[in-house]
C-alpha positions in Angstrom: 0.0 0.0 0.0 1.0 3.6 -0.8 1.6 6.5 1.8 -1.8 8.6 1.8 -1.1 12.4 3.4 -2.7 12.6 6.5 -4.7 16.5 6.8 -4.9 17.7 10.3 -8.0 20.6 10.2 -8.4 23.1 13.0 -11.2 25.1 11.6 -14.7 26.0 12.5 -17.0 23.8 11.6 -18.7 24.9 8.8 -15.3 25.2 7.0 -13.7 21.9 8.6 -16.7 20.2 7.1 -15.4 21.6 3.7 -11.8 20.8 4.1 -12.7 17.0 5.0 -15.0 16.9 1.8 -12.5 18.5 -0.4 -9.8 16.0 1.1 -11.9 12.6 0.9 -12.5 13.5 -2.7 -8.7 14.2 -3.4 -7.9 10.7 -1.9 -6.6 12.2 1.5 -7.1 11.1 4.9 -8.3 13.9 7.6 -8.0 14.1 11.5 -10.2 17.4 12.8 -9.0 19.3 15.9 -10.9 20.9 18.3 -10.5 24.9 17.0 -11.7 25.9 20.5 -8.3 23.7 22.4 -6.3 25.7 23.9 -2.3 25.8 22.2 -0.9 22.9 25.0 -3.9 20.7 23.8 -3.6 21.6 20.0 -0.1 20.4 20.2 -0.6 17.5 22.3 -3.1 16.3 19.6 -0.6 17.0 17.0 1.8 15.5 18.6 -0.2 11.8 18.9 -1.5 12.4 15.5 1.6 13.3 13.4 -0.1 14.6 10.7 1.4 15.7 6.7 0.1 18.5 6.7 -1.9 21.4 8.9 -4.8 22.9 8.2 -5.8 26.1 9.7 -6.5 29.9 9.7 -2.8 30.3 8.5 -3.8 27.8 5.6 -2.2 24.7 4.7 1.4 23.8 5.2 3.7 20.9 5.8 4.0 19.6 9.9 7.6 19.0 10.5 8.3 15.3 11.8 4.6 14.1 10.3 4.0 10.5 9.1 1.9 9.3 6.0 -1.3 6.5 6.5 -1.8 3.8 4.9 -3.7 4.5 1.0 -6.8 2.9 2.9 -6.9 5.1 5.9 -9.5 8.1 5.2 -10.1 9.6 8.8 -8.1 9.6 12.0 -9.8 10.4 15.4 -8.6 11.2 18.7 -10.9 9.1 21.3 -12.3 11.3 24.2 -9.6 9.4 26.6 -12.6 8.9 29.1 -10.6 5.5 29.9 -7.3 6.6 30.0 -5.2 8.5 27.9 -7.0 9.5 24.1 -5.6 6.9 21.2 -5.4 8.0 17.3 -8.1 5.6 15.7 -7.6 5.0 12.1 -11.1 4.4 10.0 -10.8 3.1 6.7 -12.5 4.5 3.7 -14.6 0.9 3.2 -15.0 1.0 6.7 -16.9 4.4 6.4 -18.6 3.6 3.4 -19.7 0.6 5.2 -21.5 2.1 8.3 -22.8 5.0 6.2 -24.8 2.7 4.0 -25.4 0.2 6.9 -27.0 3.4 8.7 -28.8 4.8 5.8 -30.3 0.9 5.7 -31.7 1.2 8.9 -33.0 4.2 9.7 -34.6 4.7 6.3 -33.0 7.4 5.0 -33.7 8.8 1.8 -32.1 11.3 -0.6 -33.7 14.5 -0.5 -33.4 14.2 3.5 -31.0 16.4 4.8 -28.4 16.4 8.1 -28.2 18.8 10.7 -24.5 18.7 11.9 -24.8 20.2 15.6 -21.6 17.8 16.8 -18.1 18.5 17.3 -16.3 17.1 14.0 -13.4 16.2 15.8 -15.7 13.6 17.5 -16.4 10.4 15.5 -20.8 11.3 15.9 -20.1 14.8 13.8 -17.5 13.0 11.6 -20.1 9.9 11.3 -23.1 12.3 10.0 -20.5 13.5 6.7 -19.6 9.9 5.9 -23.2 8.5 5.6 -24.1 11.6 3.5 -21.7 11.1 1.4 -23.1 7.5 0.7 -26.7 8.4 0.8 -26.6 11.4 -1.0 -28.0 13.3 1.4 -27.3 17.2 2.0 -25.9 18.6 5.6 -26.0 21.6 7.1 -23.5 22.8 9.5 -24.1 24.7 12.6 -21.2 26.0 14.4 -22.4 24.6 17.5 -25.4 23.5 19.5 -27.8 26.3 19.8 -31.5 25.7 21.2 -33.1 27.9 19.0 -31.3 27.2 15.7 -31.9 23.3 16.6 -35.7 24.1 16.7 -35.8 26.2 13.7 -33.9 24.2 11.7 -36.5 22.1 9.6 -38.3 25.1 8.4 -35.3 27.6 8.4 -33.0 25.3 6.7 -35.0 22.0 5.4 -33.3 19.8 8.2 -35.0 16.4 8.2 -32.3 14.3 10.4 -30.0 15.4 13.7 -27.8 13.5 15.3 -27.3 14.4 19.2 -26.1 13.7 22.4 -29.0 12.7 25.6 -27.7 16.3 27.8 -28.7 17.7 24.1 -31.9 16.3 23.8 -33.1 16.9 27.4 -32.6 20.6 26.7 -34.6 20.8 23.2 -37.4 19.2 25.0 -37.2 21.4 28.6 -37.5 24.4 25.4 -40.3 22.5 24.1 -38.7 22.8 20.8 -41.0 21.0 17.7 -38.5 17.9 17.4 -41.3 16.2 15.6 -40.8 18.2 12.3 -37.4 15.9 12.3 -37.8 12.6 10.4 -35.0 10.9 12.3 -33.2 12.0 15.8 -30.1 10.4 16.5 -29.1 9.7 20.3 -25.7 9.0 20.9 -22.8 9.1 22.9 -23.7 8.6 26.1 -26.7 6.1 27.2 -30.3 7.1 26.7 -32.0 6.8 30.2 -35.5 5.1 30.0 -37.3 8.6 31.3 -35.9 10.6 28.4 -37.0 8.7 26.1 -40.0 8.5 27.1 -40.5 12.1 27.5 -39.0 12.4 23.7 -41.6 9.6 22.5 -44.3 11.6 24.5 -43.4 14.7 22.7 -43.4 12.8 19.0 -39.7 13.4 18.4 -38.8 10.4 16.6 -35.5 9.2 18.2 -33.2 6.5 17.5 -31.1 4.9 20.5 -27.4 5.0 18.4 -24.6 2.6 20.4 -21.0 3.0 18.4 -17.6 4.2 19.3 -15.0 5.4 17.7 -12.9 2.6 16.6 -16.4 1.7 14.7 -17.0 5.1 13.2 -19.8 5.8 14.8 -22.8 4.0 15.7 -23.2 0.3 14.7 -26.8 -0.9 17.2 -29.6 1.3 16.8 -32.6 1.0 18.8 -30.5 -2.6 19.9 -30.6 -4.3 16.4 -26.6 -4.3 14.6 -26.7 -2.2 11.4 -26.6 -4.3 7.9 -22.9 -5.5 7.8 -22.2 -5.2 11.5 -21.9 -9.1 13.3 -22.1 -8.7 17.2 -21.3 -10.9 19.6 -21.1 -11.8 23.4 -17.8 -12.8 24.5 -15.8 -13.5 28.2 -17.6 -11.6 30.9 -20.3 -10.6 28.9 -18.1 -8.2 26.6 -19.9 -6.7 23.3 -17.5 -7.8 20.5 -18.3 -6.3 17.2 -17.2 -7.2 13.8 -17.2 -6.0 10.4 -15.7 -3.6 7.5 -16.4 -0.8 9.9 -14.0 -1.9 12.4 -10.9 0.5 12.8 -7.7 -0.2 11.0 -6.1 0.0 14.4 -4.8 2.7 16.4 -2.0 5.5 15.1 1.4 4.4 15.6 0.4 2.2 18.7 0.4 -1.4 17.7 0.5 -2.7 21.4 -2.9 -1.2 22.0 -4.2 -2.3 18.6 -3.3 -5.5 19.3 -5.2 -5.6 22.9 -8.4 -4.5 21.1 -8.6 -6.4 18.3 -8.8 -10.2 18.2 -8.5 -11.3 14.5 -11.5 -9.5 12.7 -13.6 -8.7 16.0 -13.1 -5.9 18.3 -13.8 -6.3 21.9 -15.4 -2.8 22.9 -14.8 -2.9 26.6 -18.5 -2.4 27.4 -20.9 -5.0 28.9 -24.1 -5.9 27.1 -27.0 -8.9 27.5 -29.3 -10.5 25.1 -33.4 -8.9 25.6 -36.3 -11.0 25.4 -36.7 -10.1 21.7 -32.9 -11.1 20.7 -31.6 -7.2 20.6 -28.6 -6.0 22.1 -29.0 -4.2 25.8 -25.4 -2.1 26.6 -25.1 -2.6 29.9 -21.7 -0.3 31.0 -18.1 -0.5 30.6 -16.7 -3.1 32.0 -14.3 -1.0 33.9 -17.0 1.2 35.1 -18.5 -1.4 37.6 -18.6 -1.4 40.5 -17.8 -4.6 42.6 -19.5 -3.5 45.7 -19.7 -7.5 48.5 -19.0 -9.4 45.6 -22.0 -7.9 43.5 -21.3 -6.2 39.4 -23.1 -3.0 39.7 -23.4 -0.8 36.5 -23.1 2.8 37.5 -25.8 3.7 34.5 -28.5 1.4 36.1 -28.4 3.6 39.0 -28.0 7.0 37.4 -31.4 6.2 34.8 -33.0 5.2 37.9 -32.0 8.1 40.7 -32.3 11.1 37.8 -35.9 10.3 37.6 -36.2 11.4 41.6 -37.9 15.3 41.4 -34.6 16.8 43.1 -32.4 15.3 40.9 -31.2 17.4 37.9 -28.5 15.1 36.5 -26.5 12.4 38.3 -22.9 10.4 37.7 -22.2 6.9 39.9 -18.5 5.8 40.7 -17.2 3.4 43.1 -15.2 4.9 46.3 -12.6 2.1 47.8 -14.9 0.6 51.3 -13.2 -1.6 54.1 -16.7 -3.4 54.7 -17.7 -3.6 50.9 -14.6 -3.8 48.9 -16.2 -0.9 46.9 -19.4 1.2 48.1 -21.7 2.9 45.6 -21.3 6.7 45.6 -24.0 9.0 43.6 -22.5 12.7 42.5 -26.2 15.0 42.4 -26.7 17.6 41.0 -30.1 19.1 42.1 -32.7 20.2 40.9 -33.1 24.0 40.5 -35.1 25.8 43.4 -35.3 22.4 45.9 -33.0 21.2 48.7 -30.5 18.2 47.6 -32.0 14.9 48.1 -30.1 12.8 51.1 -29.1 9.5 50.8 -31.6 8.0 52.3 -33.8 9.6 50.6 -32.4 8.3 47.0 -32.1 5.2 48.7 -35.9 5.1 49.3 -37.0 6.5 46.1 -34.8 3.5 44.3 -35.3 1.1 46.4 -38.6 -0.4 44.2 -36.0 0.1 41.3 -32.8 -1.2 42.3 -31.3 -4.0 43.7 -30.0 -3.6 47.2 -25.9 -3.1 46.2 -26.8 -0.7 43.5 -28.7 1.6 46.3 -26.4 4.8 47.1 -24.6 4.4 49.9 -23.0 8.0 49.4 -24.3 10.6 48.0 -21.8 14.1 47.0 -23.7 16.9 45.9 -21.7 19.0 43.2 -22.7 22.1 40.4 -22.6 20.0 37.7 -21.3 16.4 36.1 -18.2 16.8 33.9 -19.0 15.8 30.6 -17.1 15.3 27.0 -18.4 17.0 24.4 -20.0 14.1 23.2 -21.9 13.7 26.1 -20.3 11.2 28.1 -19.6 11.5 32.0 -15.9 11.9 33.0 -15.8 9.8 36.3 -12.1 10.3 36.6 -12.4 14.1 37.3 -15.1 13.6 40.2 -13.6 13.3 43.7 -15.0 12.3 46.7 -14.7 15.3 49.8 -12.1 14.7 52.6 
């Protein structure tokens, strides 16, 4: 295989979605920044990445020590690093072919729809909603960020019939009552969907989709629990979703060691815990190195949160594990509250879950904070919660 000149783009991201069109049809492979990073940030990224060339408000020029890809690589993205350290995944440009048309498949889409790109590009769910247009022909409009108001207007302002967004995302459209039911399609991703949200979306006839994907899959390969046409999952040790199919990631950037751990031969274990429903469709449970082992007992931390953030005080939640000499690990709940009401206590969560829970996923700490640190895709950053002294 030939070298391919790998395109780092630090633009907005009506422009960055230009610069990766322009590139994909020129044969070159991309990996967007964050425009936003601060400079130490920027160059750590470009320093894991090692692109050809950068692409910026300067322009485009050559980046001294940079490294080709592979002829097949088309996108390179930098994982949120919610698990450790971020790693440089390397998609493939079958591998994004094949999750565009697999998503197109399954949701439906048609032509003359057209995308709503709300989502950070440098994150595989914005990247994600380019590649399937590009197979389904579908046109995408790019907002330069998430705003309520230009969400809400956007199928009569700007003919959007799909969106693709994150739960925190969709909880705030509908607290604004905005009319997601002009949408044809509402893609949920990034984080996981609690039960109540959904049914408040449902209620309001937003049509959502449940989307489970990662990165090293270029974005979602389960929606509403059923695998995507050309996706094969599978169950393996501890109850680990395996996944397997052209969309799988090429491996990671320049880190074969950690390529190596993820994939066995064509599958890739995900590090996230599902189970089989009733009706043969895939439930995500957590990440496997989420649980908490709390007397011997596997306790997914997003069992508890769907269940405690339906309590009225209860604004948004995160569950870790804290280190406990009786338990081995006790069950801690960081709460926000509700605006206007007193915090709940712990035994009042305890109460309220009690029909809901088992007894080890009951709180047995609750930490009230001013909010839950998030990615910009939505998911919780446990690491950066600690526990008061």
């Amino acid at each position: 295989m030939s070298p391919t000149r790998l395109v780092a783009v630090a633009l907005g991201r009506p422009e960055a979605a230009a610069a990766v069109t322009a590139a994909w049809e020129d044969g070159e492979a991309v990996a967007v920044l964050d425009p936003t990073a601060p400079a130490a940030v920027r160059d750590a990224a470009l320093g894991r990445l090692r692109p050809t060339d950068l692409l910026d408000g300067g322009g485009r020029r050559p980046w001294p020590d940079g490294l080709p890809v592979a002829d097949d690589v088309r996108s390179v993205v930098l994982t949120s690093g919610t698990t450790g350290g971020p790693k440089a995944v390397e998609l493939t440009e079958a591998g994004l072919a094949a999750v565009g048309r697999g998503c197109n498949e399954a949701l439906g889409l048609r032509s003359d729809d057209c995308w709503l790109a709300c989502l950070p590009l440098h994150h595989v769910a914005g990247l994600a909603i380019l590649a399937r247009a590009g197979v389904g022909g579908q046109g995408v409009v790019v907002h330069d960020g998430f705003d309520l108001a230009a969400v809400a207007a956007a199928p009569e302002r700007e003919g959007a019939t799909l969106v693709s967004v994150v739960p925190t995302m969709l909880g705030r459209l509908l607290d604004a009552h905005a009319p997601l039911h002009e949408y044809r399609r509402i893609v949920v991703g990034g984080a996981p969907l609690p039960t109540a949200l959904r049914g408040r979306a449902v209620s309001a006839g937003a049509p959502v989709v449940d989307a489970y994907g990662m990165s090293e899959t270029g974005g979602g390969f389960v929606l509403d629990g059923w695998p995507i046409p050309g996706a094969a999952v599978a169950l393996g040790a501890d109850h680990e979703i395996r996944v397997r199919g052209a969309m799988v990631m090429r491996g990671y950037r320049l880190d074969p060691d950690a390529t190596s751990a993820a994939l066995d031969g064509e599958w890739l274990r995900t590090g996230d815990v599902g189970a089989w429903a009733d009706d043969g469709a895939l439930l995500v449970v957590d990440r496997r190195r989420d649980l908490v082992i709390t007397g011997g007992v596997n306790v997914s931390p997003t069992t508890v949160e769907h269940a405690l953030v339906e309590h009225p005080a209860v604004a948004d939640v995160c569950v870790t594990g804290a280190p406990d000499d009786e338990w081995g690990e006790r069950v801690v709940a960081f709460v926000v509250p509700a605006p206007g009401v007193d915090p709940p206590s712990v035994d009042e969560l305890r109460g309220f879950a009690r029909s809901r829970l088992r007894g080890p996923e009951l709180p047995r700490q609750v930490v009230v904070v001013a909010e839950i640190p998030r990615t910009a895709g939505g998911k919780a950053q446990r690491a950066r919660l600690t526990l008061p002294h």
